[in-house]
C-alpha positions in Angstrom: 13.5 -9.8 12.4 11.0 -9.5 9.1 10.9 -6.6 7.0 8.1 -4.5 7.6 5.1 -4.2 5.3 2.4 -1.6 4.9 0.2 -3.1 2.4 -2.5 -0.4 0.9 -5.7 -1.0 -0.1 -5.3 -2.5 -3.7 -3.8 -5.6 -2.1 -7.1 -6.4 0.1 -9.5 -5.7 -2.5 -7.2 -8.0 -5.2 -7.4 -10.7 -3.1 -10.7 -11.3 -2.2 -12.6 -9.9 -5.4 -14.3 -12.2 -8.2 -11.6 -12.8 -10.7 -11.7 -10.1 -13.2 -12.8 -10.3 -16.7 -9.6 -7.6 -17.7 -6.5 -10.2 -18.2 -4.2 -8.0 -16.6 -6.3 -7.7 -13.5 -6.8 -11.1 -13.3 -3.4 -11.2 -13.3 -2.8 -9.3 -10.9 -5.4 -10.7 -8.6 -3.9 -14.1 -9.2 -0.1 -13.0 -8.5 -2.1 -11.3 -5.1 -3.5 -14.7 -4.0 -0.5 -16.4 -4.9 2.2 -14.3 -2.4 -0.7 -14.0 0.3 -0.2 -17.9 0.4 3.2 -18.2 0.4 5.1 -15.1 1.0 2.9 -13.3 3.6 4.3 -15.0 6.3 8.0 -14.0 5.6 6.9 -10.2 6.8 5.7 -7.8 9.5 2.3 -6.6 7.6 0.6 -3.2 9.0 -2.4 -0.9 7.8 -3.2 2.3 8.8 -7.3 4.1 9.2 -6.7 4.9 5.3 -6.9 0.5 4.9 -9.7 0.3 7.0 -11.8 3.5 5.8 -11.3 2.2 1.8 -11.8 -1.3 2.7 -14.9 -0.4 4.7 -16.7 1.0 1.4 -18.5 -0.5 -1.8 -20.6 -3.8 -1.9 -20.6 -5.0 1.7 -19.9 -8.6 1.4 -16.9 -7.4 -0.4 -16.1 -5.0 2.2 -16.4 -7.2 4.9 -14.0 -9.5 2.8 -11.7 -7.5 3.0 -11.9 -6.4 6.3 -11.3 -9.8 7.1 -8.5 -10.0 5.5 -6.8 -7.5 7.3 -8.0 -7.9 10.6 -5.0 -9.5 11.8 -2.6 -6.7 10.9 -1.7 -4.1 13.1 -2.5 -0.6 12.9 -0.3 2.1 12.4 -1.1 5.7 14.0 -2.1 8.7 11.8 -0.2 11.3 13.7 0.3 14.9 12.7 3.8 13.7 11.1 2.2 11.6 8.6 -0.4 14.4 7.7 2.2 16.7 7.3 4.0 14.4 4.9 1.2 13.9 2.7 0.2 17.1 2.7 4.0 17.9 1.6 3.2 15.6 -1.3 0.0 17.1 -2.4 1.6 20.8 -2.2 4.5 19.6 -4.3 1.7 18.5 -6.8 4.0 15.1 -6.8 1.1 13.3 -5.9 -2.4 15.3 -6.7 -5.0 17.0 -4.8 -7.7 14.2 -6.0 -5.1 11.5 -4.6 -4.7 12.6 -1.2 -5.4 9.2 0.5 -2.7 7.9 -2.1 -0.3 10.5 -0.7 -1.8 9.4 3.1 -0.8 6.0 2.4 2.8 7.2 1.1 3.5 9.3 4.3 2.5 6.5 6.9 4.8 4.0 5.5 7.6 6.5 5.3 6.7 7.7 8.5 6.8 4.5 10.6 9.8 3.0 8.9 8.4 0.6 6.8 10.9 -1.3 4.5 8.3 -1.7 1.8 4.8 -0.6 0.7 3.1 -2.2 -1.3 0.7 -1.7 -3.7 -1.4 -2.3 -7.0 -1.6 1.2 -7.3 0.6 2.6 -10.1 -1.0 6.1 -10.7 0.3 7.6 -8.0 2.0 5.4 -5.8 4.0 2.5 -7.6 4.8 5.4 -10.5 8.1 5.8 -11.5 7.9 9.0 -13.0 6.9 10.2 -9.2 9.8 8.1 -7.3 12.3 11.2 -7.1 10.4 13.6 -6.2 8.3 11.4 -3.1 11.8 10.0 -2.3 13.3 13.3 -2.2 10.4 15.2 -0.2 10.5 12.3 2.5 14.6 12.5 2.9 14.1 16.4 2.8 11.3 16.1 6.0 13.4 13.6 7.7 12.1 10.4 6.8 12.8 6.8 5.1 11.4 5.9 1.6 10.0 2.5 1.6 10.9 0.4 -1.6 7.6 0.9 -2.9 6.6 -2.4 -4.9 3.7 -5.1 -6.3 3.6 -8.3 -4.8 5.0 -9.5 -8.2 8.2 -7.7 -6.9 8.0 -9.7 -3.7 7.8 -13.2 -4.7 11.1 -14.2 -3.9 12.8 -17.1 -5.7 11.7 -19.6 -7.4 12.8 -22.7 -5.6 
């Protein structure tokens, strides 16, 4: 059985944009491309209507870049258990009021189970001045924490 994967939106829009100009988000982008060809394959990848609704805005040809991208990957359901988790997160002020689809993401990975989510994102969801206090507010309402990580963090070996 693969681990389970909730990828958020920063990992779509790394891998299809025009490589940046910014040498750490080139950098990024380029570690992006680089497990989407080799280590995508070794996990069970899902999105949720927070993927699809960020995806979906900006430059079209981007957005519809991205959508591609994730076509393939299931869905996961936004049900009231996953609102109430992120709302948990934003009334905490763990994770603030202007990051609520941050906090959304957070919650349907815990949620559903997944072993990781991953991210780009290190404001306010790959922050580790945050990972107590989400940790602890999931445990406290009865769900997982996800090991939430880069793709850098999932490369695996080198052979």
């Amino acid at each position: 059985m693969k681990p389970k994967l909730y990828i958020e939106t920063t990992i779509p829009s790394y891998l299809v944009s025009s490589l940046s100009r910014d040498l750490i988000v080139a950098g990024h982008q380029q570690i992006t491309r680089l497990w989407w060809e080799t280590r995508r394959s070794d996990f069970d990848i899902f999105i949720s209507q927070f993927v699809i609704n960020e995806a979906s805005g900006g430059e079209e040809s981007q957005a519809e870049k991205r959508l591609k991208a994730i076509e393939p990957f299931s869905q996961l359901e936004v049900t009231n258990d996953v609102l109430r988790l992120a709302e948990a997160f934003l009334s905490s002020k763990v994770v603030p009021k202007k990051a609520a689809t941050d906090a959304a993401h957070i919650a349907v990975a815990s949620v559903h189970g997944m072993d990781y989510l991953m991210t780009w994102n290190c404001a306010h969801i790959a922050n580790a001045t945050i990972f107590n206090a989400v940790k602890n507010i999931c445990l406290k309402e009865g769900f997982l924490f996800p090991i939430i990580c880069t793709p850098e963090e999932l490369m695996g070996e080198e052979s």
